[in-house]
PyMOL Python script that loads the backbone (N, CA, C, O; Angstrom):
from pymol import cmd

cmd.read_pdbstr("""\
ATOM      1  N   UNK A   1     103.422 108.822  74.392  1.00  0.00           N
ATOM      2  CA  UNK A   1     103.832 108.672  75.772  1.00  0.00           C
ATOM      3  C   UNK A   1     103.329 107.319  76.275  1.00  0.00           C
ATOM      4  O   UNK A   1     102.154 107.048  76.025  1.00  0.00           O
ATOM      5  N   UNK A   2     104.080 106.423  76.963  1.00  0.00           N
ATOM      6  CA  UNK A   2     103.744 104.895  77.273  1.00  0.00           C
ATOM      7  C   UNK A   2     104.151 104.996  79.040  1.00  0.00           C
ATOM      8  O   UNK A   2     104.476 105.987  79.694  1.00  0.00           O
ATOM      9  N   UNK A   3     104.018 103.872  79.376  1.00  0.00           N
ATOM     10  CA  UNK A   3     104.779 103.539  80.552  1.00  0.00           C
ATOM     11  C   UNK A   3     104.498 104.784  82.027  1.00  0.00           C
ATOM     12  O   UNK A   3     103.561 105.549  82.254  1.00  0.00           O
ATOM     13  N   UNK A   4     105.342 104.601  82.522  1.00  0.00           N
ATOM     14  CA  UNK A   4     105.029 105.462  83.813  1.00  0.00           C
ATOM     15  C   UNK A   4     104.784 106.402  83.801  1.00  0.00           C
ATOM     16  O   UNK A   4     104.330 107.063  84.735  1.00  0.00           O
ATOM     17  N   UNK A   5     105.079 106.821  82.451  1.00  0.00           N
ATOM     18  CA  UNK A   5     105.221 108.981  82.501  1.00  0.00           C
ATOM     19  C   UNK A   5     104.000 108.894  81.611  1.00  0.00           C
ATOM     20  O   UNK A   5     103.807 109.958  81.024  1.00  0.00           O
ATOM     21  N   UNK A   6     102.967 107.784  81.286  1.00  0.00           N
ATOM     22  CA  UNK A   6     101.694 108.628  80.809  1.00  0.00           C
ATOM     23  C   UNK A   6     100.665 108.180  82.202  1.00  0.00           C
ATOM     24  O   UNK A   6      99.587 108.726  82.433  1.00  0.00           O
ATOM     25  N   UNK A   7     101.188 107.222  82.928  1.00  0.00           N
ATOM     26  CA  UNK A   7     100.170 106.891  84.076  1.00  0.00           C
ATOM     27  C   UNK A   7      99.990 108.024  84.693  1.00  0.00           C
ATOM     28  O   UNK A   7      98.835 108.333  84.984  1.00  0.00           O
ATOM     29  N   UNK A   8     101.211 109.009  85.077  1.00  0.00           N
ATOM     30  CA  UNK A   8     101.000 109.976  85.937  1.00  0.00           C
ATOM     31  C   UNK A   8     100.912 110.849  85.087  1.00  0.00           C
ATOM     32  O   UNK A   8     101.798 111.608  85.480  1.00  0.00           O
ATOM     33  N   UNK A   9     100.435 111.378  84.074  1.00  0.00           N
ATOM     34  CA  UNK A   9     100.569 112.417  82.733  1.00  0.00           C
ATOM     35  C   UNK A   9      99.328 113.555  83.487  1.00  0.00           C
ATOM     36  O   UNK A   9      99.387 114.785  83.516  1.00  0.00           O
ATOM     37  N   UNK A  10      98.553 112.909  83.889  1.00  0.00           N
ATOM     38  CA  UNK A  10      97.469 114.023  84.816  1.00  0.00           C
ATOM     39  C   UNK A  10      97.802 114.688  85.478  1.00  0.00           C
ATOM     40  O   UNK A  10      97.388 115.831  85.666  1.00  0.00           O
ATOM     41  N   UNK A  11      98.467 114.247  85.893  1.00  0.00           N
ATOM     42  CA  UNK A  11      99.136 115.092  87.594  1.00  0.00           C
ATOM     43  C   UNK A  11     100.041 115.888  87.451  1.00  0.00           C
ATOM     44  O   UNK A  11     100.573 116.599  88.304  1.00  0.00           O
ATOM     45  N   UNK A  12     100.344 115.759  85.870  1.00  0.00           N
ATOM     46  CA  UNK A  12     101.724 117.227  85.317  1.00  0.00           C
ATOM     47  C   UNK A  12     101.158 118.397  85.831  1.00  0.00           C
ATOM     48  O   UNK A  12     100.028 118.614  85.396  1.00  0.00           O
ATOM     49  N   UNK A  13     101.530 119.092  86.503  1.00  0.00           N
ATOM     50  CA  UNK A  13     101.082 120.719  86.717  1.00  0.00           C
ATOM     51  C   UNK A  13      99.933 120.581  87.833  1.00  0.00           C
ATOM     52  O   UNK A  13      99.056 121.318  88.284  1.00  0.00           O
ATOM     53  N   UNK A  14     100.248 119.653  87.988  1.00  0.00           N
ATOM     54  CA  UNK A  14      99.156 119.974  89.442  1.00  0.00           C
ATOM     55  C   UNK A  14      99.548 120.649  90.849  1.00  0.00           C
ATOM     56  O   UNK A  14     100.653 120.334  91.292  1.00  0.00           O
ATOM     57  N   UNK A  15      98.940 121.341  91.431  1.00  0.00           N
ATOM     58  CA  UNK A  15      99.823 121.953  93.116  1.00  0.00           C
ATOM     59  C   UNK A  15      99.678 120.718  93.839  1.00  0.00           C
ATOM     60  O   UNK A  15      98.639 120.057  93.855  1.00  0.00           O
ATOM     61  N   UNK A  16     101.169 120.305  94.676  1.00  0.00           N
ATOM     62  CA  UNK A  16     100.831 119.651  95.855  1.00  0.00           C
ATOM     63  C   UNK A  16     100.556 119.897  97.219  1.00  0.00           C
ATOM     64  O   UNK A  16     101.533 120.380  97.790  1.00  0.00           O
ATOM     65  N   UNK A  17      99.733 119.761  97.818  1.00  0.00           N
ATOM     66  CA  UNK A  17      99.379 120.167  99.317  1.00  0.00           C
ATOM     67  C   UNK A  17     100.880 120.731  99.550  1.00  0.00           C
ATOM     68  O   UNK A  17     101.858 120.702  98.804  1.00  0.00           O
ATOM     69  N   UNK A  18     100.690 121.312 100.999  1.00  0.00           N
ATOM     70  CA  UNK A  18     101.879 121.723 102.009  1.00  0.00           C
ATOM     71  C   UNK A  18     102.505 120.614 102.501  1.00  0.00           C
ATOM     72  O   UNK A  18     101.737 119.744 102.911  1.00  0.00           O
ATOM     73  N   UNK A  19     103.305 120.462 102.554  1.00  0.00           N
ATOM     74  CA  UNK A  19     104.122 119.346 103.516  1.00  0.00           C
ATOM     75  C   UNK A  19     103.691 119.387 105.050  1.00  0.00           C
ATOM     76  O   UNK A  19     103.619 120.533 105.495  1.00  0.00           O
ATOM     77  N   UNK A  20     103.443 118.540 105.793  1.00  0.00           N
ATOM     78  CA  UNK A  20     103.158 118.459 107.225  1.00  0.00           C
ATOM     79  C   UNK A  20     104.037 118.534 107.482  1.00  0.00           C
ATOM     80  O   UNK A  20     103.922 119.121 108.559  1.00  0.00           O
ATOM     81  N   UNK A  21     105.300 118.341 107.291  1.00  0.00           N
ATOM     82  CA  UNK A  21     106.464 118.032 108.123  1.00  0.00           C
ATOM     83  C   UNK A  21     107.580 118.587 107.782  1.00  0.00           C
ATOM     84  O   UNK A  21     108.394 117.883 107.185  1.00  0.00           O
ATOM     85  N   UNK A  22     107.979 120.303 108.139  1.00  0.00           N
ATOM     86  CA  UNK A  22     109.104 121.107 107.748  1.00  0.00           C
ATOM     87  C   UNK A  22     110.565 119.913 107.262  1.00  0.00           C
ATOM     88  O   UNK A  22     110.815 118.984 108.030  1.00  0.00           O
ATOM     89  N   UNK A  23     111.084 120.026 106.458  1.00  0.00           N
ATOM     90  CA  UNK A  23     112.286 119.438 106.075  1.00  0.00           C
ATOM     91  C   UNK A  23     112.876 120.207 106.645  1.00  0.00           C
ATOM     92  O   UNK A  23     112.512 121.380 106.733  1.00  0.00           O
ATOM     93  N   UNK A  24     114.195 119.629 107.305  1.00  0.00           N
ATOM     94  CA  UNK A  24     115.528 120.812 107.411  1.00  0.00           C
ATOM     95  C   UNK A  24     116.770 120.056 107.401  1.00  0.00           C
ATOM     96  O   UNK A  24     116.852 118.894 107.004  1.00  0.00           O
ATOM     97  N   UNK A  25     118.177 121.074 108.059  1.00  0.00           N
ATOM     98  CA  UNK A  25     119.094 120.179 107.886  1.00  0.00           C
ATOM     99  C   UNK A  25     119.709 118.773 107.643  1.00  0.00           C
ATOM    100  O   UNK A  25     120.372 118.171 106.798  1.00  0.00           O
ATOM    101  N   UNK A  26     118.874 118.507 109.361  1.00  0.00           N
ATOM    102  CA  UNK A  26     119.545 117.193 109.930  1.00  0.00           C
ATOM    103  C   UNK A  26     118.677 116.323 109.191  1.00  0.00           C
ATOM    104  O   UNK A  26     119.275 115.506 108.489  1.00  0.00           O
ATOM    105  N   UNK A  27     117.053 116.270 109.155  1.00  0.00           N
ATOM    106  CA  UNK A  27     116.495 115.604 107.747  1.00  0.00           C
ATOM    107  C   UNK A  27     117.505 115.117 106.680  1.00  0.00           C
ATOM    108  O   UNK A  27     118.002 114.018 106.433  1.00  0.00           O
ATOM    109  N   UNK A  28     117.659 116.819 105.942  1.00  0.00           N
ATOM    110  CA  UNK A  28     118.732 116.200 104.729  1.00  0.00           C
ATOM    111  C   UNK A  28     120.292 115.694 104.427  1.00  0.00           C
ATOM    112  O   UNK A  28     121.031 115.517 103.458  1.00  0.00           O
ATOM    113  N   UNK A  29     120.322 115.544 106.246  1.00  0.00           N
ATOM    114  CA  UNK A  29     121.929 115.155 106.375  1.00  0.00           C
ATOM    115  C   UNK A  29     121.323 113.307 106.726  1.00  0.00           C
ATOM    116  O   UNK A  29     121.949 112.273 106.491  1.00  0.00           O
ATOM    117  N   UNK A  30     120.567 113.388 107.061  1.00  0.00           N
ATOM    118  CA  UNK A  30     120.064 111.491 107.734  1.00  0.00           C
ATOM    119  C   UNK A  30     119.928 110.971 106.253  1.00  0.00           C
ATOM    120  O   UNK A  30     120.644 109.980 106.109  1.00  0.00           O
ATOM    121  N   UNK A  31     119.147 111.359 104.936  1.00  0.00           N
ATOM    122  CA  UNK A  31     118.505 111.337 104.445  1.00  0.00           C
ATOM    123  C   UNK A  31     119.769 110.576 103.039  1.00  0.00           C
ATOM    124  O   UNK A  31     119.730 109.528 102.395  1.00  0.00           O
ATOM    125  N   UNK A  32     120.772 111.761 103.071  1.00  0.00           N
ATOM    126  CA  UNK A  32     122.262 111.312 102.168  1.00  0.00           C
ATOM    127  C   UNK A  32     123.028 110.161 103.305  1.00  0.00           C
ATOM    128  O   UNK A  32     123.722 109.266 102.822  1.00  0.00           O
ATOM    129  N   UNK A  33     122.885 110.236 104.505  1.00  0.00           N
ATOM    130  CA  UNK A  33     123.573 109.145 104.907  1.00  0.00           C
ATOM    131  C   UNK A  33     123.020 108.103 104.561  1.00  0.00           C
ATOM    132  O   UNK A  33     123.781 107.415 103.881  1.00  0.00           O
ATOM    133  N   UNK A  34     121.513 107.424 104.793  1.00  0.00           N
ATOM    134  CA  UNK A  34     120.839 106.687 104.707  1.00  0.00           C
ATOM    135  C   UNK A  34     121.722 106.218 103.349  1.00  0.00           C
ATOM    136  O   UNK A  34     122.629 105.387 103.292  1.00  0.00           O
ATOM    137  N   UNK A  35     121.192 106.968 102.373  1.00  0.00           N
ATOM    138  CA  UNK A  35     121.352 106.409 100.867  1.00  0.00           C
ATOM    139  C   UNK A  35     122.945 106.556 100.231  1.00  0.00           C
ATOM    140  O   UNK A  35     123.215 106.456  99.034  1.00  0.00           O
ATOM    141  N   UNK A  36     123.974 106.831 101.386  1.00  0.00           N
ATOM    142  CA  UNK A  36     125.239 106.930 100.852  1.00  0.00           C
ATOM    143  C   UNK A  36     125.685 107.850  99.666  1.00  0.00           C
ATOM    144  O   UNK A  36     126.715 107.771  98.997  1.00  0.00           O
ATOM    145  N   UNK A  37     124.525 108.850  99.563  1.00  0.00           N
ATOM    146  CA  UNK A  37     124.895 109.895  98.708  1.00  0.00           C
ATOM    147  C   UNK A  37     125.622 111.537  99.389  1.00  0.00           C
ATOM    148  O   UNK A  37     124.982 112.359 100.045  1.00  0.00           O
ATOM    149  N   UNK A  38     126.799 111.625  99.067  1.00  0.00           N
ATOM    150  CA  UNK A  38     127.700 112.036  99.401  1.00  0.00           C
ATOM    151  C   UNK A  38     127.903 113.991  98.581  1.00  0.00           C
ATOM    152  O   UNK A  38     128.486 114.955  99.077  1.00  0.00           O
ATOM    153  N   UNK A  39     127.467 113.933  97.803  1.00  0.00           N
ATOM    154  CA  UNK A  39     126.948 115.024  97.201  1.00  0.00           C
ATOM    155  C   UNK A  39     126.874 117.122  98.532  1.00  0.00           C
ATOM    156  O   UNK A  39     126.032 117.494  99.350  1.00  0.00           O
ATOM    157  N   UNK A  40     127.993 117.709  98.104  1.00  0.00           N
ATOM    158  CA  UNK A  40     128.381 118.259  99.247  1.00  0.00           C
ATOM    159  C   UNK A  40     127.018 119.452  99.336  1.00  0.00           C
ATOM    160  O   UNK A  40     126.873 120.062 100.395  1.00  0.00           O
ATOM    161  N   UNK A  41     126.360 119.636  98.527  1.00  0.00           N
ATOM    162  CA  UNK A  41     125.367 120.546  98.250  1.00  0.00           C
ATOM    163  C   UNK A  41     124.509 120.076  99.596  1.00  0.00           C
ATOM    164  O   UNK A  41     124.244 120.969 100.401  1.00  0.00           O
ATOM    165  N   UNK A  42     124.061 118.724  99.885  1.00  0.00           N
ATOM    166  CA  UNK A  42     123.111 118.131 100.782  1.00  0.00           C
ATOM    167  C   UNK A  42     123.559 118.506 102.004  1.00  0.00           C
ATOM    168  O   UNK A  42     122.809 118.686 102.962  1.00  0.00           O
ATOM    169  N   UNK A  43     125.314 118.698 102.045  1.00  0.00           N
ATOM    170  CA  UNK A  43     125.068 118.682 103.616  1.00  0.00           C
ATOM    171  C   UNK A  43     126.365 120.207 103.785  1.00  0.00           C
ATOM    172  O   UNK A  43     126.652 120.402 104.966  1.00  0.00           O
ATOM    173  N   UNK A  44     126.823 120.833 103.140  1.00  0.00           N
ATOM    174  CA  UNK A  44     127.814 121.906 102.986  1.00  0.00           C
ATOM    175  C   UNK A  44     127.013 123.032 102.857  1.00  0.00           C
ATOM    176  O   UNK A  44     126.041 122.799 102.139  1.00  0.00           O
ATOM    177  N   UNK A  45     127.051 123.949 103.203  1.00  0.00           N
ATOM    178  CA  UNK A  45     126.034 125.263 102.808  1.00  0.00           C
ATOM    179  C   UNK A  45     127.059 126.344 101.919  1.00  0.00           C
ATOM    180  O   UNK A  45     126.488 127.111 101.144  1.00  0.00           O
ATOM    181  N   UNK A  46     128.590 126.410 102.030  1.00  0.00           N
ATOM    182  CA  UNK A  46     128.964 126.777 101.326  1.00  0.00           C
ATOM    183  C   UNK A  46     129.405 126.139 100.159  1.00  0.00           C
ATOM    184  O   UNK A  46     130.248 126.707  99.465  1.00  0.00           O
ATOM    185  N   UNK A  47     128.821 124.699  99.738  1.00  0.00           N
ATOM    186  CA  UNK A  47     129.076 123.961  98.672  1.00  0.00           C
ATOM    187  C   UNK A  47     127.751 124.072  97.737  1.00  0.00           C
ATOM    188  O   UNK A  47     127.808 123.824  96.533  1.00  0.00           O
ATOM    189  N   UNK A  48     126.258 124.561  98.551  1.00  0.00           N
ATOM    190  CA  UNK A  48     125.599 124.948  97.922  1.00  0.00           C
ATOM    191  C   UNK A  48     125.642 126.130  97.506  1.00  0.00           C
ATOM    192  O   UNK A  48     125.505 126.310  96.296  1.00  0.00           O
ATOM    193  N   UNK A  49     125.859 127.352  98.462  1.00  0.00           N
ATOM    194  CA  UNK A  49     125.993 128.593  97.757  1.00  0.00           C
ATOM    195  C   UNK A  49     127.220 128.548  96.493  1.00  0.00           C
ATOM    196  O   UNK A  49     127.295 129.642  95.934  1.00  0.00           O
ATOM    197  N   UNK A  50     127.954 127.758  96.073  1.00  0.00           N
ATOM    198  CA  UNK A  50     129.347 127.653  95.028  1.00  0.00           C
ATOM    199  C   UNK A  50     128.001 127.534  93.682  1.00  0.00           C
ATOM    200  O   UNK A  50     127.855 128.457  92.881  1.00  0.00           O
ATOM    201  N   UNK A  51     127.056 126.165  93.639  1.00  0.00           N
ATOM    202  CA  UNK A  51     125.968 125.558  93.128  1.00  0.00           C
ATOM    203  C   UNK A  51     125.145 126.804  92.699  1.00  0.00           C
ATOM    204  O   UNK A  51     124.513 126.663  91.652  1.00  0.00           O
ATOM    205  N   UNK A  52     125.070 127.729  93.190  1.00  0.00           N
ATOM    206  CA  UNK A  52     123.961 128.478  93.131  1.00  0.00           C
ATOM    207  C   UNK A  52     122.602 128.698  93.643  1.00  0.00           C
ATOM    208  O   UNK A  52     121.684 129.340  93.134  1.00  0.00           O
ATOM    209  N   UNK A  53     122.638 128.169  94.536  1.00  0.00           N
ATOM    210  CA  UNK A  53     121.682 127.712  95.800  1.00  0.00           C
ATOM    211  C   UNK A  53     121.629 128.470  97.044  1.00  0.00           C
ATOM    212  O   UNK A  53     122.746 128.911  97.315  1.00  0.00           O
ATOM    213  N   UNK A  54     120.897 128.725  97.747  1.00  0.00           N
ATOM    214  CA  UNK A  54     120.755 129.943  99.192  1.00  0.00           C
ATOM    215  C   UNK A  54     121.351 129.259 100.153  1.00  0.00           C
ATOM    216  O   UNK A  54     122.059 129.779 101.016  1.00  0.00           O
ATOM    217  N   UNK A  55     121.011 127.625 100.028  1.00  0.00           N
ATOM    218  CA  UNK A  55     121.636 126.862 101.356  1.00  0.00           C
ATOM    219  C   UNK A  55     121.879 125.427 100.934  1.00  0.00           C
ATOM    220  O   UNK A  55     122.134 124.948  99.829  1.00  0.00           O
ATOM    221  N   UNK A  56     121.756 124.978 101.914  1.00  0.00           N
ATOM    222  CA  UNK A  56     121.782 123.414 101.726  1.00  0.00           C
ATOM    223  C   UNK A  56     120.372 123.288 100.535  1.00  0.00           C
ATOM    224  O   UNK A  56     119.553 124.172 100.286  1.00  0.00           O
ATOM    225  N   UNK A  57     120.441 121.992  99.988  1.00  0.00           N
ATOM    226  CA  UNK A  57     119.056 121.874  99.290  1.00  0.00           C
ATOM    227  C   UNK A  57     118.812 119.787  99.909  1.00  0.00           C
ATOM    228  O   UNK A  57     119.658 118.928 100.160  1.00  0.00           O
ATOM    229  N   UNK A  58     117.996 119.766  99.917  1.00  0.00           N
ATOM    230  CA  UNK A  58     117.396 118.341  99.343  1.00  0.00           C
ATOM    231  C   UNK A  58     117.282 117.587  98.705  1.00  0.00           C
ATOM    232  O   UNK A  58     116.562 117.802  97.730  1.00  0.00           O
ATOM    233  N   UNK A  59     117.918 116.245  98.854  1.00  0.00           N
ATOM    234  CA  UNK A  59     117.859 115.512  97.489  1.00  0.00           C
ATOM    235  C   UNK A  59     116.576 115.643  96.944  1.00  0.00           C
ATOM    236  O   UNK A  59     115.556 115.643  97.633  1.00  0.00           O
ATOM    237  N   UNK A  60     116.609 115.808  95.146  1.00  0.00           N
ATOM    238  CA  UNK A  60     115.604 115.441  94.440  1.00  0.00           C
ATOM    239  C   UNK A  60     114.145 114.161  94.809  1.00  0.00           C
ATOM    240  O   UNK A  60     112.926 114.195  94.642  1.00  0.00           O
ATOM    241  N   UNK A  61     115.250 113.008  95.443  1.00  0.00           N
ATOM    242  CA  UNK A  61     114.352 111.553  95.495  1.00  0.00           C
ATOM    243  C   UNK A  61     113.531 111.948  96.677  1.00  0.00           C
ATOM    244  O   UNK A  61     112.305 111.851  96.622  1.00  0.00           O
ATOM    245  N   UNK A  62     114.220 112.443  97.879  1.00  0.00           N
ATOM    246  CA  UNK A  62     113.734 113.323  98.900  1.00  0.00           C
ATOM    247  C   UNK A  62     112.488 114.127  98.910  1.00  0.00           C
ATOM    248  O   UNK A  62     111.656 114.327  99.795  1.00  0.00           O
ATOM    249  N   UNK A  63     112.571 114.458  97.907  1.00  0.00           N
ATOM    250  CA  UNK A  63     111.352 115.427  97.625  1.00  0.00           C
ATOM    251  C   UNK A  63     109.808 114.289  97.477  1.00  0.00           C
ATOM    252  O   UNK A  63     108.811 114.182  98.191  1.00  0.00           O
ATOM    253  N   UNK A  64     110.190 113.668  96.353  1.00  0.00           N
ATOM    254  CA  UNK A  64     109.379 112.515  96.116  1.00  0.00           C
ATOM    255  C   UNK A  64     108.624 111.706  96.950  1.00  0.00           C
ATOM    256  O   UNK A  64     107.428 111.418  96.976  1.00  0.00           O
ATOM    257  N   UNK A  65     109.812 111.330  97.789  1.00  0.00           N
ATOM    258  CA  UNK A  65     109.439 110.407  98.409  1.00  0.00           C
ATOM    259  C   UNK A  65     108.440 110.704 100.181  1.00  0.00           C
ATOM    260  O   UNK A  65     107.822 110.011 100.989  1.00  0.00           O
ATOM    261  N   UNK A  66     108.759 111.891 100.040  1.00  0.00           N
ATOM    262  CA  UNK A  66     107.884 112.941 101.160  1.00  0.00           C
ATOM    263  C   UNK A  66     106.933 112.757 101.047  1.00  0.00           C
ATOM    264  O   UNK A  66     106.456 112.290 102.081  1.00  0.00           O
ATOM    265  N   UNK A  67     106.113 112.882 100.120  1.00  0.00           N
ATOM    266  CA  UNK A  67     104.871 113.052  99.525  1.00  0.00           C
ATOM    267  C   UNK A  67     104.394 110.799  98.822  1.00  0.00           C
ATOM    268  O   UNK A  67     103.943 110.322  97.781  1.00  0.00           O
ATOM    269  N   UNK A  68     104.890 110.181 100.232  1.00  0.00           N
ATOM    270  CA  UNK A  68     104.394 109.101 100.092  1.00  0.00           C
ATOM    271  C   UNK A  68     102.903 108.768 100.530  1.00  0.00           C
ATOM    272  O   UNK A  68     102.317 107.686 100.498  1.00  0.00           O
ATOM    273  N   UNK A  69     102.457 110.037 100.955  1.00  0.00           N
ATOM    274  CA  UNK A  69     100.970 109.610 101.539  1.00  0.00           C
ATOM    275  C   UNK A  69      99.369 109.892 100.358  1.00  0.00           C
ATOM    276  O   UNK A  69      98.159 109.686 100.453  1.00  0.00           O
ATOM    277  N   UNK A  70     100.120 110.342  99.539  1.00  0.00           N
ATOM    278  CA  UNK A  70      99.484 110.596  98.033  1.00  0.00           C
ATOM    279  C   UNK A  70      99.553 109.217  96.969  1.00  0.00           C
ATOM    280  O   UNK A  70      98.730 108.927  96.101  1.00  0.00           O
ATOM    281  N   UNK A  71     100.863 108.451  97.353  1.00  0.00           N
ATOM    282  CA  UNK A  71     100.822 107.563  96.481  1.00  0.00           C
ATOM    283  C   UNK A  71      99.284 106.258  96.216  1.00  0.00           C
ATOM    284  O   UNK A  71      99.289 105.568  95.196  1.00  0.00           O
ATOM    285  N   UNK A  72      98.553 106.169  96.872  1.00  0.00           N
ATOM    286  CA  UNK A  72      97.790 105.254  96.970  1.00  0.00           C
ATOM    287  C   UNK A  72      96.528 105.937  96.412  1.00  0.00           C
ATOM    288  O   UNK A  72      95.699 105.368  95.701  1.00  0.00           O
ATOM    289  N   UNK A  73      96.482 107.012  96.747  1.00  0.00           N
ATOM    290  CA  UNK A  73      95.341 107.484  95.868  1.00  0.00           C
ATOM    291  C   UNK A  73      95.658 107.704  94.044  1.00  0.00           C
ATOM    292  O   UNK A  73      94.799 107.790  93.167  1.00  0.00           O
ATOM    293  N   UNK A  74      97.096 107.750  93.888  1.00  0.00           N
ATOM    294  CA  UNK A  74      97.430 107.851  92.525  1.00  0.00           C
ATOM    295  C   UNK A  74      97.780 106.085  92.169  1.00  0.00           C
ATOM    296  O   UNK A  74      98.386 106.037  91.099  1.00  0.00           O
ATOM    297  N   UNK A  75      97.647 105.221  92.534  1.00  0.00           N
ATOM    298  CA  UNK A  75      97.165 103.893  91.647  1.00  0.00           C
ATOM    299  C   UNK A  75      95.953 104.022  91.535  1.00  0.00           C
ATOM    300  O   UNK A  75      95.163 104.697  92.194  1.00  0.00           O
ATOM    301  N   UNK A  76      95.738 103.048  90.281  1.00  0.00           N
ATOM    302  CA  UNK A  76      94.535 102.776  89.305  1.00  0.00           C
ATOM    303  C   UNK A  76      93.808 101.655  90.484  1.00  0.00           C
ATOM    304  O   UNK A  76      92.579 101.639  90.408  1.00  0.00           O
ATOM    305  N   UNK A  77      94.105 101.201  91.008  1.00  0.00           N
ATOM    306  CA  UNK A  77      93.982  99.688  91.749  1.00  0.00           C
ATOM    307  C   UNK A  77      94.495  99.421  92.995  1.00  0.00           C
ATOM    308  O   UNK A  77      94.876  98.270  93.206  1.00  0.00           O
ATOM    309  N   UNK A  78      94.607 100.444  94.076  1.00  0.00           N
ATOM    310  CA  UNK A  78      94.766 100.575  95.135  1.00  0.00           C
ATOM    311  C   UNK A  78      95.716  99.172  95.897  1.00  0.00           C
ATOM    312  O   UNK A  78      96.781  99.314  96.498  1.00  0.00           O
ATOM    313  N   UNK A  79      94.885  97.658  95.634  1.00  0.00           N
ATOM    314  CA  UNK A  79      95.427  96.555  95.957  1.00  0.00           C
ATOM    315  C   UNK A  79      96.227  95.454  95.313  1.00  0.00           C
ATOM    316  O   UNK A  79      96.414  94.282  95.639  1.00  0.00           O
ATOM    317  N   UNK A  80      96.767  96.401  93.995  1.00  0.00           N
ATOM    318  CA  UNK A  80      97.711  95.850  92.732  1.00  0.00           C
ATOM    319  C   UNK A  80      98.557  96.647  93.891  1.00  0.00           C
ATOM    320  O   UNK A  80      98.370  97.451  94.804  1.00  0.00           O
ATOM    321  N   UNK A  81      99.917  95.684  93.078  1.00  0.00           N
ATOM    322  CA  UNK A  81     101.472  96.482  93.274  1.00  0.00           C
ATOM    323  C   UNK A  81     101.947  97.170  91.625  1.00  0.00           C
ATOM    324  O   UNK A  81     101.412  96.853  90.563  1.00  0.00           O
ATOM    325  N   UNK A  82     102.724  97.854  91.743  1.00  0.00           N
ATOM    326  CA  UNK A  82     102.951  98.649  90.837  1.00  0.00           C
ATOM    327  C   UNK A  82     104.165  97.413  89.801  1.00  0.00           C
ATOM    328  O   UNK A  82     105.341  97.159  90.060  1.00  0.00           O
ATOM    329  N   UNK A  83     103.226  96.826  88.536  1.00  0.00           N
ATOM    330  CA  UNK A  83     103.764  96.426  87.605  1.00  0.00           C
ATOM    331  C   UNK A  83     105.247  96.576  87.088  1.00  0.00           C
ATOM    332  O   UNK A  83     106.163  95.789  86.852  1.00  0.00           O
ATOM    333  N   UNK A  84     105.073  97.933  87.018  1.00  0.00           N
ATOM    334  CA  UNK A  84     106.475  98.207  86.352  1.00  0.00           C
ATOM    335  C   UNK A  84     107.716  98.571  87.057  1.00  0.00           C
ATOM    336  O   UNK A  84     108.728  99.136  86.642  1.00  0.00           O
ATOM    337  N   UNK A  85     107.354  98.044  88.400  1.00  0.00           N
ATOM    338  CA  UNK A  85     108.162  98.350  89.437  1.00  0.00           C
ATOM    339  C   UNK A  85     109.509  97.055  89.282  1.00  0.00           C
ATOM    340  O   UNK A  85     109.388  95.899  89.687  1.00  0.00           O
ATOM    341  N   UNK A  86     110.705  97.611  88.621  1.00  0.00           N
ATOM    342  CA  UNK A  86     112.023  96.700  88.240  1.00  0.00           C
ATOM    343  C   UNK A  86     113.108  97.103  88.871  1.00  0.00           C
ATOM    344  O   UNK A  86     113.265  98.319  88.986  1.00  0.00           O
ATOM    345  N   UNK A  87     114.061  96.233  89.401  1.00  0.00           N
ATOM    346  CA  UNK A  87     114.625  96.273  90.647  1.00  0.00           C
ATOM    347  C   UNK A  87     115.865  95.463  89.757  1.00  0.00           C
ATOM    348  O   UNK A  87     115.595  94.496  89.044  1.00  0.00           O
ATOM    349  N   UNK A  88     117.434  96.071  89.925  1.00  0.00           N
ATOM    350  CA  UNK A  88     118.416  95.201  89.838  1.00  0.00           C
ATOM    351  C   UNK A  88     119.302  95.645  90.403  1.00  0.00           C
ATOM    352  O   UNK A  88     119.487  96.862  90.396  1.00  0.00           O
ATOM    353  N   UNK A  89     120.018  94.897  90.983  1.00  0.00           N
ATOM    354  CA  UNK A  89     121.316  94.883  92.154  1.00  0.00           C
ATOM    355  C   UNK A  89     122.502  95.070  91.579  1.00  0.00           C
ATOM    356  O   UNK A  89     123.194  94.052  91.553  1.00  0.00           O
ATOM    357  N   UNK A  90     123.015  96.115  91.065  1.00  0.00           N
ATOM    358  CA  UNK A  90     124.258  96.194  90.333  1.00  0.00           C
ATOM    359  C   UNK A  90     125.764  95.873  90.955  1.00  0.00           C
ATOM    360  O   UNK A  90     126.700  95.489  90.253  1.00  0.00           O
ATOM    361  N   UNK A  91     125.831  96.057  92.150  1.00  0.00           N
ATOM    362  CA  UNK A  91     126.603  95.891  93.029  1.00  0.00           C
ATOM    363  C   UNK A  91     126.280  95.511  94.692  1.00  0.00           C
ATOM    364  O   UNK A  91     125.176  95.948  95.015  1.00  0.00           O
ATOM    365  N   UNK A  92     126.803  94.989  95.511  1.00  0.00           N
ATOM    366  CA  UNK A  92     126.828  94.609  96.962  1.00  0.00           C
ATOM    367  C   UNK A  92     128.154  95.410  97.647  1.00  0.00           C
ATOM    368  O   UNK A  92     129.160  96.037  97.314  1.00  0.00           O
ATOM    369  N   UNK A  93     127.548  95.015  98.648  1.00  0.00           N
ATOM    370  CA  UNK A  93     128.975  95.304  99.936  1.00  0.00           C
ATOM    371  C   UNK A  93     128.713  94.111 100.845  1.00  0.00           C
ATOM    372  O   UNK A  93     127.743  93.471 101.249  1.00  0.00           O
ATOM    373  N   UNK A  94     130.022  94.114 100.974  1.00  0.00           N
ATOM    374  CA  UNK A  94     130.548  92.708 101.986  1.00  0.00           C
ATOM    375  C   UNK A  94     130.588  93.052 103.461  1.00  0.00           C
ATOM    376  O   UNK A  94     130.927  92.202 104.284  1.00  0.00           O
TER     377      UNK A  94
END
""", "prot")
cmd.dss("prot")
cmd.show_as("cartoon", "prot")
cmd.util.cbc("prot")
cmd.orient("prot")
């Protein structure tokens, strides 16, 4: 195991705190607009129940990215930026 998935290899199976901040609908309807993900599960409740799902669900990245107030205690180096952090622009809009 190399690269990002052994940096965080500790934290496999760990519980994360509670969320402070209930997610709900309009969250996960701002959340696919923001990012232009269109995906009917996020914002259809009978496109999630088709899915197999109780309701609407949350994007995956969504989830992640909730739990940004943990990230700083999980660098090695608090005042490094994250190395392997690679960025490419595959496309624009005009």
């Amino acid at each position: 195991m190399t690269g990002l998935r052994a940096d965080f290899a500790e934290f496999t199976g760990q519980r994360a705190e509670p969320a402070r901040y209930a997610v709900n609908e309009a969250m996960i309807r701002n959340w696919g607009e923001a990012r232009d993900d269109r995906n009917p599960v996020y914002v259809d409740d009978a496109a999630a129940k088709a899915a197999g799902r109780p309701g609407v669900v949350a994007p995956p990245a969504m989830c992640s990215t909730m739990d940004h107030g943990r990230v700083p205690a999980l660098l090695r180096d608090p005042g490094a930026a994250p190395a392997r952090a690679r960025w490419r622009i595959s496309r624009t809009r005009g």
